[in-house]
GUPAFI-236769 format. One record per residue (C-alpha): residue number from 1; residue in one letter; z negated, y negated, x. Coordinates in pm, whole numbers, plus 50000, padded with zeros to 5 digits. Example, Ala and Ser with C-alpha at 12.3 -4.5 7.8 and 13.67 -1.06 7.14 Angstrom:
[1; a; [49220; 50450; 51230]]
[2; s; [49286; 50106; 51367]]
//
This chain:
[1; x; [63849; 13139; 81453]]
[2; x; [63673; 13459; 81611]]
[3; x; [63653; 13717; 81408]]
[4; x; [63559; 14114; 81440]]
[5; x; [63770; 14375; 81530]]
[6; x; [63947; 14581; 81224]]
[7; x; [63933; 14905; 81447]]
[8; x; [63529; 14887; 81394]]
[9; x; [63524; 14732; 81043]]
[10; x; [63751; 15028; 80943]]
[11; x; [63560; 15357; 81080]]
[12; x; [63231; 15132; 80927]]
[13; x; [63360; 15132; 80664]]
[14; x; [63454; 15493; 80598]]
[15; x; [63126; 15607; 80687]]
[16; x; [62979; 15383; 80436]]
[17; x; [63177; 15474; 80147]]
[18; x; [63137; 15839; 80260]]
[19; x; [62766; 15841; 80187]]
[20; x; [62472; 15669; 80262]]
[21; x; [62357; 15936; 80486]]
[22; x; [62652; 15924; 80722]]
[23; x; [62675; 16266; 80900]]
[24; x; [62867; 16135; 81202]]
[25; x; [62784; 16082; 81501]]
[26; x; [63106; 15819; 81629]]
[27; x; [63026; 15491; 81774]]
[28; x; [63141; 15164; 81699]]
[29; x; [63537; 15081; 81907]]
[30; x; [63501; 14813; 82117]]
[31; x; [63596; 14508; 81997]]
[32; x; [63843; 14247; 82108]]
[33; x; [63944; 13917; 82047]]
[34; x; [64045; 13827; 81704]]
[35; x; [64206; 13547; 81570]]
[36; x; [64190; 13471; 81169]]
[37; x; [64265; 13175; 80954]]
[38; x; [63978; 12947; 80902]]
[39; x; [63959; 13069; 80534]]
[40; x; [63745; 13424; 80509]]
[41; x; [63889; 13479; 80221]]
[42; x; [64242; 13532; 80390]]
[43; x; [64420; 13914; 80383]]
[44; x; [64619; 13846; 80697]]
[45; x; [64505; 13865; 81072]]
[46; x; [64638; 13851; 81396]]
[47; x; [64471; 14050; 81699]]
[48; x; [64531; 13979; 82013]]
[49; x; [64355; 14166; 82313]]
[50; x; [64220; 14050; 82599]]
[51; x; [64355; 14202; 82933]]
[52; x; [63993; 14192; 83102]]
[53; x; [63668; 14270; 82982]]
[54; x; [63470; 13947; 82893]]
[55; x; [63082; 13893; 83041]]
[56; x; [62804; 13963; 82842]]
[57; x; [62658; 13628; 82992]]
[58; x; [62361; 13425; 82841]]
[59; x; [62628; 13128; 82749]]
[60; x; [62796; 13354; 82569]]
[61; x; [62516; 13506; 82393]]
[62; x; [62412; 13143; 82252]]
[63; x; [62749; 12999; 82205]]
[64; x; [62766; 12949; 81826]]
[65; x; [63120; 13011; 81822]]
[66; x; [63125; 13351; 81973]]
[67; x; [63097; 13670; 81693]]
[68; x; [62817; 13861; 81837]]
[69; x; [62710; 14237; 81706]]
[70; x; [62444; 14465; 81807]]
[71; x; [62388; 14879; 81745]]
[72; x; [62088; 15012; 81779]]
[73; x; [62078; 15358; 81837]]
[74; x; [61742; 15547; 81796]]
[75; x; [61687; 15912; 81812]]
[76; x; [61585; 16021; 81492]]
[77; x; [61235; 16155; 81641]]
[78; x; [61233; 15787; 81818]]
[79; x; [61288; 15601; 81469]]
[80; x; [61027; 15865; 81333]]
[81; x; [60749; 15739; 81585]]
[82; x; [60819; 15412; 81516]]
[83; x; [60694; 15468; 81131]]
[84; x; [60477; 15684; 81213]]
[85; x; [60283; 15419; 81527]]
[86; x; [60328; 15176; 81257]]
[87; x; [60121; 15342; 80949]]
[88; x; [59887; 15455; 81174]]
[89; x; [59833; 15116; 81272]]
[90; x; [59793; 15021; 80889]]
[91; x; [59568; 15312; 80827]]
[92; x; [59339; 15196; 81101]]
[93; x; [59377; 14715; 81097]]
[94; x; [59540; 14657; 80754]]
[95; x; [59895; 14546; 80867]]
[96; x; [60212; 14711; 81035]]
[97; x; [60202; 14516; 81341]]
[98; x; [60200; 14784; 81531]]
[99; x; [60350; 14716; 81892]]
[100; x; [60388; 15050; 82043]]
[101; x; [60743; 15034; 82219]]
[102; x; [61048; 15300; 82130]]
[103; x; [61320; 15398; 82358]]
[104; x; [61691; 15316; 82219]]
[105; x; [61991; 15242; 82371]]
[106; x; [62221; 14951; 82276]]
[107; x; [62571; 14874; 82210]]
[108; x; [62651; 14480; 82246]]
[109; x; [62978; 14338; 82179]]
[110; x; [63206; 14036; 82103]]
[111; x; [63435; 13795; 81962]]
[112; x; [63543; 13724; 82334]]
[113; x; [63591; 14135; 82386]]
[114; x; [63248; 14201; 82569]]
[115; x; [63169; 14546; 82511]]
[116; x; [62834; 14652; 82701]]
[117; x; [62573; 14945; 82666]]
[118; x; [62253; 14943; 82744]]
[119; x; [62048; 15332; 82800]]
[120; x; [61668; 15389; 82785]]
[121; x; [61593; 15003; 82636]]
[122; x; [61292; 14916; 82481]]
[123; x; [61248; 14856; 82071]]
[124; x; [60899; 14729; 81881]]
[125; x; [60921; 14538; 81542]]
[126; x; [60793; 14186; 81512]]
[127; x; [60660; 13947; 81251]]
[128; x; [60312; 13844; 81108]]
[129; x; [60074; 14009; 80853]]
[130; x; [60342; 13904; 80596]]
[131; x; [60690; 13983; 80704]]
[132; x; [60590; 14286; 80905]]
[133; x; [60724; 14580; 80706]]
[134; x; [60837; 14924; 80805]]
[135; x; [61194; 14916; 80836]]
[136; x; [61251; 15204; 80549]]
[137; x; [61153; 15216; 80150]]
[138; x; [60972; 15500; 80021]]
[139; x; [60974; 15606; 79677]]
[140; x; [60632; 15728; 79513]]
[141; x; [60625; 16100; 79638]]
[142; x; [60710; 15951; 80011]]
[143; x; [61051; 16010; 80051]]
[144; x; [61282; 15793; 80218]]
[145; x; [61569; 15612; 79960]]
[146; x; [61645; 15305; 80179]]
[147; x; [61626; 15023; 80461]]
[148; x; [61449; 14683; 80490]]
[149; x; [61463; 14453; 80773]]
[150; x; [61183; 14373; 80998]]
[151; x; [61219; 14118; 81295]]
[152; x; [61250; 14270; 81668]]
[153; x; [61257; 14267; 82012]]
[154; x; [61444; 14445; 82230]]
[155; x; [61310; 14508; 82592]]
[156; x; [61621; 14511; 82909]]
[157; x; [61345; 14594; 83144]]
[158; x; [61178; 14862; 82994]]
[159; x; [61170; 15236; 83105]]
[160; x; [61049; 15598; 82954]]
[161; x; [61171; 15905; 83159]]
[162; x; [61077; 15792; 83550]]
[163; x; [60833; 15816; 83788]]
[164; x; [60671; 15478; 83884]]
[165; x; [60720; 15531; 84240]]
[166; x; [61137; 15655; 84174]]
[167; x; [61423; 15419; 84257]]
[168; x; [61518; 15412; 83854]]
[169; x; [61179; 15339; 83769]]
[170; x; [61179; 14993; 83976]]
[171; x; [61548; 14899; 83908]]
[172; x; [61485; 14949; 83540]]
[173; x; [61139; 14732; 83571]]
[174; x; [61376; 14443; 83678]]
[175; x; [61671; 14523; 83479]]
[176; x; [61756; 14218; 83280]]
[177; x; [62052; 14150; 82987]]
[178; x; [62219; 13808; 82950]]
[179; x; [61994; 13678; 83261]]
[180; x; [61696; 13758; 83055]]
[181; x; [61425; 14070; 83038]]
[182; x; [61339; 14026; 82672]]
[183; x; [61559; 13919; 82344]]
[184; x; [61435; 13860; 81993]]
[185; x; [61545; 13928; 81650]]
[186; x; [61481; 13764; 81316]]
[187; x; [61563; 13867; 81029]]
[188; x; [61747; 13585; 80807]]
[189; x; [61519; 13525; 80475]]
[190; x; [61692; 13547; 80169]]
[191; x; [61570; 13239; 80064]]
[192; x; [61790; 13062; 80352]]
[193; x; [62155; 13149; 80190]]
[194; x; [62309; 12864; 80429]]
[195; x; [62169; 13106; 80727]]
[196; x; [62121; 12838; 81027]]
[197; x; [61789; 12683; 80926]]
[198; x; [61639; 12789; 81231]]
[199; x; [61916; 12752; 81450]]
[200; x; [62001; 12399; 81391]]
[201; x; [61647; 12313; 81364]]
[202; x; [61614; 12487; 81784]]
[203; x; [61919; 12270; 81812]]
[204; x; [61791; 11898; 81697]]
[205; x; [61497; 11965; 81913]]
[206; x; [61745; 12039; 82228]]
[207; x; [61967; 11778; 82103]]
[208; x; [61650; 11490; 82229]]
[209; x; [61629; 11643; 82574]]
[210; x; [61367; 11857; 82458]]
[211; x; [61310; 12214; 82595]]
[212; x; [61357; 12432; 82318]]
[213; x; [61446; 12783; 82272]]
[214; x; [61814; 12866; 82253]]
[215; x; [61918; 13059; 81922]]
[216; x; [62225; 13243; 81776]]
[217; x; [62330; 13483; 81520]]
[218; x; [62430; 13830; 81516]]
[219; x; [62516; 14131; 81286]]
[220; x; [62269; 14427; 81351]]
[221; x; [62373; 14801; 81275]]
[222; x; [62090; 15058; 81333]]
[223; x; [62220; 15401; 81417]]
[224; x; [62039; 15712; 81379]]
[225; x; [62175; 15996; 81507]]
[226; x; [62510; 15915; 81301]]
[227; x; [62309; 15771; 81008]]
[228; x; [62484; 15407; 81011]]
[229; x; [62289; 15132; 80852]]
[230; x; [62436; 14781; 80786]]
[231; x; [62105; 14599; 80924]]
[232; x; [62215; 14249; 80851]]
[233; x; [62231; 13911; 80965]]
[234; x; [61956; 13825; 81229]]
[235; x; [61881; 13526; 81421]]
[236; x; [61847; 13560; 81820]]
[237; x; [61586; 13405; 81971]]
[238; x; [61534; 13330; 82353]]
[239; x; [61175; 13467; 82385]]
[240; x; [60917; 13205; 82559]]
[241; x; [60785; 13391; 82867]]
[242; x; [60768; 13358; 83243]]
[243; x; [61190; 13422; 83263]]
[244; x; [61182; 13097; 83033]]
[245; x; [60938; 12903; 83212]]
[246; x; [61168; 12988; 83555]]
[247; x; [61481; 12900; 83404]]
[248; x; [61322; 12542; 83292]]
[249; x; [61060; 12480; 83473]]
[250; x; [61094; 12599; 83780]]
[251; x; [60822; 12694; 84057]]
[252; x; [60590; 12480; 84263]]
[253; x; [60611; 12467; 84633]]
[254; x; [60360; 12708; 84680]]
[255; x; [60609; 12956; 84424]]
[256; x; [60357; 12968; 84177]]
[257; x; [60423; 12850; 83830]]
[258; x; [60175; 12751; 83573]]
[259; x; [59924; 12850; 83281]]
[260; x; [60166; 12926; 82946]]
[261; x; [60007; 13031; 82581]]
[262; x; [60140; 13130; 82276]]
[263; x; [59918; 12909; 82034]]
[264; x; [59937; 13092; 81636]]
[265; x; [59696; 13118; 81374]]
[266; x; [59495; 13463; 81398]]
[267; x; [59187; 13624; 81386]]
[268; x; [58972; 13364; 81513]]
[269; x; [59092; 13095; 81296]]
[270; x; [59395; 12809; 81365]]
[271; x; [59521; 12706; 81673]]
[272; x; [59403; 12312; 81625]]
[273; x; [59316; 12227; 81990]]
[274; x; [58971; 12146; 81865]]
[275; x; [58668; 12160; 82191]]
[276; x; [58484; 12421; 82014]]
[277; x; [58662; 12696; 82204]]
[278; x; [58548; 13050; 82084]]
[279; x; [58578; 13296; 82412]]
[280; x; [58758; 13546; 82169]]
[281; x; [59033; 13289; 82110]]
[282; x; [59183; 13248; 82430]]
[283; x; [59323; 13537; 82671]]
[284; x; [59548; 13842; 82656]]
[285; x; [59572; 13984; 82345]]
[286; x; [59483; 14349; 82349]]
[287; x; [59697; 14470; 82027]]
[288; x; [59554; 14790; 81989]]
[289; x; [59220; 14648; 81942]]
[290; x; [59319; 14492; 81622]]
[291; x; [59322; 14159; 81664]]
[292; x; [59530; 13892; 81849]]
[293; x; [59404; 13599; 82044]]
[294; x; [59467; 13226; 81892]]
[295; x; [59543; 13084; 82269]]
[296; x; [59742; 13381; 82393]]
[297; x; [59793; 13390; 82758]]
[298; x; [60158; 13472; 82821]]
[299; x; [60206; 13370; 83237]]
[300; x; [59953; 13393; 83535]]
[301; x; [59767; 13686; 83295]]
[302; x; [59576; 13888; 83607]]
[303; x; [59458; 13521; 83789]]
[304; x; [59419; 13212; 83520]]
[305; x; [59067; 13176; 83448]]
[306; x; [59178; 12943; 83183]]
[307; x; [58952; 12629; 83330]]
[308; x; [59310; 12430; 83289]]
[309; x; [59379; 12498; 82929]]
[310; x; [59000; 12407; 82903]]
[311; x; [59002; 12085; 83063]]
[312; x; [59287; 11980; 82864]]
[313; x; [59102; 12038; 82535]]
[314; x; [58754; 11887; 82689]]
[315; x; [58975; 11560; 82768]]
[316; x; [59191; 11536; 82461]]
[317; x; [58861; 11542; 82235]]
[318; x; [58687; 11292; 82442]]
[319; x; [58825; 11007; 82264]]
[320; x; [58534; 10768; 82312]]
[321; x; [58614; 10785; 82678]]
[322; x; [58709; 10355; 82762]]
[323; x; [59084; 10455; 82912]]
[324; x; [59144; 10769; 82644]]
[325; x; [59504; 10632; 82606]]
[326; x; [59533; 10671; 83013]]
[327; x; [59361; 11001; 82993]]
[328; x; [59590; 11140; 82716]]
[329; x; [59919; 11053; 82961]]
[330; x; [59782; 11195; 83257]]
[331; x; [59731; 11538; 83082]]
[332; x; [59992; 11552; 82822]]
[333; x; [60386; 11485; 82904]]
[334; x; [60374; 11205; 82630]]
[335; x; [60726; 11166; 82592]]
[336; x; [60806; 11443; 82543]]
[337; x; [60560; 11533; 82277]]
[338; x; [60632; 11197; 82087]]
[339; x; [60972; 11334; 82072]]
[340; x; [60837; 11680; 81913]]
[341; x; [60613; 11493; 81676]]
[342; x; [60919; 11279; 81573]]
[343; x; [61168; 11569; 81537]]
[344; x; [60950; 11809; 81386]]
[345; x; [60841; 11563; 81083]]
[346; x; [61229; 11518; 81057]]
[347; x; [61256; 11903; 81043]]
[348; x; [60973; 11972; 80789]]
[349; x; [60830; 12284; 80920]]
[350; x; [60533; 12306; 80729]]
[351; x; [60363; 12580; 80962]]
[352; x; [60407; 12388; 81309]]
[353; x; [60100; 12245; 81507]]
[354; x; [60100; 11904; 81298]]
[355; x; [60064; 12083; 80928]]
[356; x; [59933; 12449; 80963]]
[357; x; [59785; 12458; 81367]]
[358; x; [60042; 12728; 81401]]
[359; x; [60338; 12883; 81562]]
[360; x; [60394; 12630; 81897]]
[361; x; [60358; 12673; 82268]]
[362; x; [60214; 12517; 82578]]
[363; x; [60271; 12523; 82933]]
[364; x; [60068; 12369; 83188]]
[365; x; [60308; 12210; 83411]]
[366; x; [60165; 12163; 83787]]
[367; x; [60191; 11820; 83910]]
[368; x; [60014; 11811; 84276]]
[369; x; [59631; 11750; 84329]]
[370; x; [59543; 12038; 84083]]
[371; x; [59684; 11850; 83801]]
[372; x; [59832; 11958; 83502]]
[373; x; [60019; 11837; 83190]]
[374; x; [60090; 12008; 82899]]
[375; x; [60432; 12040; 82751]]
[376; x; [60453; 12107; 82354]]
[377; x; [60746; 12382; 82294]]
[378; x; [60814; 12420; 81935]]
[379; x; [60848; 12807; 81784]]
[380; x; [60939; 12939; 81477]]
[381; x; [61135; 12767; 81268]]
[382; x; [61285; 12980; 80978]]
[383; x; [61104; 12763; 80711]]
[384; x; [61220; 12365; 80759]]
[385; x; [61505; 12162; 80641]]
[386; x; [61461; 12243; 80245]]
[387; x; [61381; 12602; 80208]]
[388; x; [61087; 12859; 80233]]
[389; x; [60693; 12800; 80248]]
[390; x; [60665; 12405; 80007]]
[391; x; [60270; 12376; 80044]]
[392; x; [60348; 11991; 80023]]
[393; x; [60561; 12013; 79711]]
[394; x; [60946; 11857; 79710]]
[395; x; [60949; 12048; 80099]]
[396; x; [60759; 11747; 80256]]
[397; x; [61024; 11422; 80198]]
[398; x; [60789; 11226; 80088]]
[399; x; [60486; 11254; 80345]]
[400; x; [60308; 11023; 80487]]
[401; x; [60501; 10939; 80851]]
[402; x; [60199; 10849; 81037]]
[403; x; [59916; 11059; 80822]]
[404; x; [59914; 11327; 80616]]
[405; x; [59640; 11604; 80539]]
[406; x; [59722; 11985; 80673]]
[407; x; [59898; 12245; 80454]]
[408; x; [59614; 12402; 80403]]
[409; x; [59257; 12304; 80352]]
[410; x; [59089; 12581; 80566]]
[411; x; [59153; 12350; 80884]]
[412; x; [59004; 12020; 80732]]
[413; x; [59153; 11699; 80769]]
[414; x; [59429; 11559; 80953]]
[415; x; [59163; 11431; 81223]]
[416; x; [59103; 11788; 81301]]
[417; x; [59422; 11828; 81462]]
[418; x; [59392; 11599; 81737]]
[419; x; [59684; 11587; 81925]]
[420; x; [59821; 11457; 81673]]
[421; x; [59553; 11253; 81462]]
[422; x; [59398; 11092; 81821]]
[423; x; [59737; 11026; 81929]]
[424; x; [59916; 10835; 81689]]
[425; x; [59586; 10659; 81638]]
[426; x; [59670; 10487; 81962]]
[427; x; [59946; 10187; 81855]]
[428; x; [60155; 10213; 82180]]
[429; x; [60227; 10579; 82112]]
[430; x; [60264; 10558; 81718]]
[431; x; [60516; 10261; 81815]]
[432; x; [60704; 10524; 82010]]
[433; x; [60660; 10751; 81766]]
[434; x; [60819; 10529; 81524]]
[435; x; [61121; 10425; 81745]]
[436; x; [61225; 10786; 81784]]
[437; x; [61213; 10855; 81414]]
[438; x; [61466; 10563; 81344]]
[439; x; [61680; 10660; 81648]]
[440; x; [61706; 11046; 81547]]
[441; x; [61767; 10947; 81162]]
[442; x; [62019; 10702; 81206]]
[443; x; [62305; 10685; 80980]]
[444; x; [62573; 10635; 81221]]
[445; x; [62425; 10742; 81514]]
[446; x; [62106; 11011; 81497]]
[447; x; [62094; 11379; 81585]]
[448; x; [61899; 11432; 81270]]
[449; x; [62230; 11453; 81050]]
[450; x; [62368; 11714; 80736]]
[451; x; [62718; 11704; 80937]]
[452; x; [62571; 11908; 81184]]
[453; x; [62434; 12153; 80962]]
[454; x; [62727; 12139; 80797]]
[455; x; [62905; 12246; 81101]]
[456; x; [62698; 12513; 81165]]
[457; x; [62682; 12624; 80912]]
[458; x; [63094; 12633; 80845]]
[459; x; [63119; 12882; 81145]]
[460; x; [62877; 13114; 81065]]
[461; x; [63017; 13201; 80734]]
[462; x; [63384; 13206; 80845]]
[463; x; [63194; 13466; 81147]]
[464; x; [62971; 13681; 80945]]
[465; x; [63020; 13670; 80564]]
[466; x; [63297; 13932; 80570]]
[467; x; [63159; 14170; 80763]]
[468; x; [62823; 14141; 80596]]
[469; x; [63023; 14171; 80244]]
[470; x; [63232; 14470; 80385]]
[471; x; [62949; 14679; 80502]]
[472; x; [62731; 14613; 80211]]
[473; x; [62463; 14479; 80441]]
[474; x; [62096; 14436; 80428]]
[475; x; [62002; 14065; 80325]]
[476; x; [62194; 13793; 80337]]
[477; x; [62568; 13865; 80266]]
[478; x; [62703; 13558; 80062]]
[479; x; [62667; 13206; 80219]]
[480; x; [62625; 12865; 80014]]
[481; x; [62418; 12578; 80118]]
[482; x; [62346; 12471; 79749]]
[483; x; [62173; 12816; 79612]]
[484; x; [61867; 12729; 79806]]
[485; x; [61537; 12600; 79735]]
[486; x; [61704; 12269; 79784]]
[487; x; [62065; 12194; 79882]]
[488; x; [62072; 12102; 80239]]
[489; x; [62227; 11834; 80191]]
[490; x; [61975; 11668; 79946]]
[491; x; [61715; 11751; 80207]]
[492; x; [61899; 11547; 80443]]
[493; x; [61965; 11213; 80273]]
[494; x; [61622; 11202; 80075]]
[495; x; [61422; 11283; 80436]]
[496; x; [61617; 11040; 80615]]
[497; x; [61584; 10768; 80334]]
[498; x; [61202; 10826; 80299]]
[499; x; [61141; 10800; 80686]]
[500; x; [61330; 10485; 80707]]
[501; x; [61178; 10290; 80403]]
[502; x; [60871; 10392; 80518]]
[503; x; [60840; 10216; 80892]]
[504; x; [61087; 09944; 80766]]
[505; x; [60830; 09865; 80538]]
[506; x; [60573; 09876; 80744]]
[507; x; [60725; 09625; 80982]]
[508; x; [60858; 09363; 80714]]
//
């Protein structure tokens, strides 16, 4: 098993147990590749190093397998401006989501000896109105006594100190890390002690041929100035943007690729694909205005007039049309979406499209003849499989399969979500829909299964636990996948029994 180096654990550590103010002003050795017994419990290790430095390639990035830490090194007047951007932002909206962009640079390294910095790399926090926090603790007369963690992103292709006509300025504006411009961060909740919820949940929907974003893990150390702090465990997230829609999409003959938005629950109410469109809802979000679009424009932002996105919703609402099932195929990859619908009620994420008209994506794939169809990409998974947000009670086993009302009553009924209500309505699709559920949950044979989780989560602990009990890091440090808000494993077999009971009686 990959493990960290002992070179970096050790001066870490030092530091550490020096003080929580660590004066110095050492980086982190670059690490090689470790091998440990399987137990992380064990005292001995054997390190063997690697005779060539190892990529820092995107495969690597998401393989599971692969130990993966990050150091994020801020000036301190850098890490200053970011609390400061972000209270002013409070002061003036309510919230800390402040987006203003810091310079950093970036250390990235390895289980397979990758050892890669980044300089001049751009840093904003990330979350909602909830998890957004400023990354330190104050005490009552405003001093500083500690860390939390707040989700991020880090920007490759970001730049601070050049002129936009210089050579730098360009090569940094197309600067990209592990074949991508953008990476995210989330912070693991402490209600998820088994720590892969959201990666194995990325990794069912993948699993069906779905596209999906790809996810890992990795420890994060902020460094400022010499200050070291044990960040914690984070999830990594492949952002959805135009590099994503290249790398799976692809571009038309004409080089053009199509309309994608970010579709969340903001100002101007949920994101329920309703035809009672709101001109405020849809567009670029302007973040320093306050307030964030519900259909957030995220490709094509200078030329979409958004007359696709609003054809789709005039012709998925028009279900008195005589051929609506024909109409519903011709704009909406079906198959695909069936597949979402089945996986995601598998999944139990009680803030996705179907329950809370939150947290999804859609891109408006061209076809030829001006025609589009939308493809569903799921987002956000942290709470699912068992633990976090229960608006349902008992984390959703026992819903309905083919109807159930929304997590919360602000968006009405089931009916007013309609690409799912008007959909399943239809029996040729809810037949489908049915088909996949029994295919993913089967015993013997389904993706949907606690030995994967299992799995994952069995490598993740023997990665991360040490170092995370070693350093005395933020959040999550000690794994277990029963002290959760419901063993995994219960989630599992009580899900999958419910599911199947359900259609099998419904077609005795």
């Amino acid at each position: 098993m990959i493990r960290k180096p002992l070179l970096a654990l050790v001066f870490l550590l030092c530091v550490f147990l020096a003080s929580c103010a660590v004066t110095t002003s050492q980086t982190i050795t670059t690490p090689t590749t470790t091998t440990t017994s399987s137990d992380p419990t064990a005292s001995t290790t054997t390190t063997t190093t690697t005779s060539a430095p190892a990529e820092a390639s995107y495969d690597a990035l998401f393989d599971n397998t692969n130990f993966k830490r990050f150091t994020i090194r801020f000036s301190m007047a850098n890490f200053n401006k970011l609390i400061e951007d972000m209270e002013n932002y409070f002061d003036a909206f309510g919230s800390y989501r402040d987006n203003t962009i810091q310079e950093v640079d970036i250390l990235y390294e390895d289980g397979r000896g990758a050892a890669v910095e980044l300089y001049e790399v751009g840093f904003r926090t990330k979350g909602n109105i909830f998890s957004r926090v400023l990354p330190i603790v104050r005490n009552e007369q405003g001093e500083t006594i500690g860390y939390q963690q707040v989700s991020f992103q880090l920007e490759f292709n970001e730049t601070f100190r050049h002129p936009e006509a210089s050579t730098q300025y360009k090569e940094l504006k197309n600067r990209m890390m592990f074949d991508l411009e953008q990476l995210n961060f989330k912070f693991i909740r402490a209600f998820d002690s088994a720590a892969v919820t959201e990666l194995v949940a990325f990794d069912f929907y993948r699993e069906i041929g779905l596209i999906a974003a790809n996810t890992s893990l990795a420890i994060i150390y902020f460094d400022l100035e010499g200050v070291i702090v044990p960040y914690g465990l984070f999830s990594v997230i492949e952002p959805i943007d135009d590099e994503f829609v290249k790398r799976y999409f692809g571009k038309d003959e004409f080089g053009n690729m199509g309309d994608l938005y970010k579709c969340v629950w903001q100002n101007f109410g949920p994101a329920d694909l309703k035809n009672d469109l709101n001109p405020d809802e849809i567009g670029v979000s302007d973040y320093m205005a306050g307030y964030r679009m519900t259909y957030q424009l995220r490709t094509n932002k200078n030329k979409s007039d958004h007359s696709v996105f609003k054809n789709f919703l005039q012709k998925l609402n028009a279900k008195t049309v005589p051929n609506y099932a024909s109409v519903l195929s011709q704009i909406i990859d079906m198959d695909s979406w069936l597949k979402a619908l089945a996986m995601g009620f598998l999944v139990g994420n009680p803030d996705d499209y179907r329950s809370d008209a939150n947290n999804y994506y859609l891109y408006f794939y061209p076809l030829s003849d001006g025609l589009y169809q939308a493809v569903y990409l799921p987002f956000d998974n942290d709470q699912a499989l068992g633990v976090g947000w229960n608006p349902f009670g008992n984390y959703g086993i026992d819903l309905n399969v083919w109807n159930y009302q929304p997590a919360q009553q602000w968006i009405g009924s089931s009916s007013d979500l309609p690409m799912a209500y008007n959909i399943l309505a239809i029996s040729s699709y809810r037949t489908q829909y049915e088909n996949y559920l029994l295919a993913y949950s089967d015993p013997q044979t389904g993706v949907f299964a606690y030995q994967r989780f299992y799995e994952e989560y069995v490598v993740a602990r023997d990665l991360y636990e040490y170092e995370l009990n070693l350093m005395n890091h933020l959040g999550l440090q000690n794994f277990s996948l029963n002290d959760r808000s419901m063993p995994a494993e219960q989630y599992f077999e009580q899900k999958i029994q419910s599911v199947r009971t359900q259609i099998g009686n419904a077609r005795s």
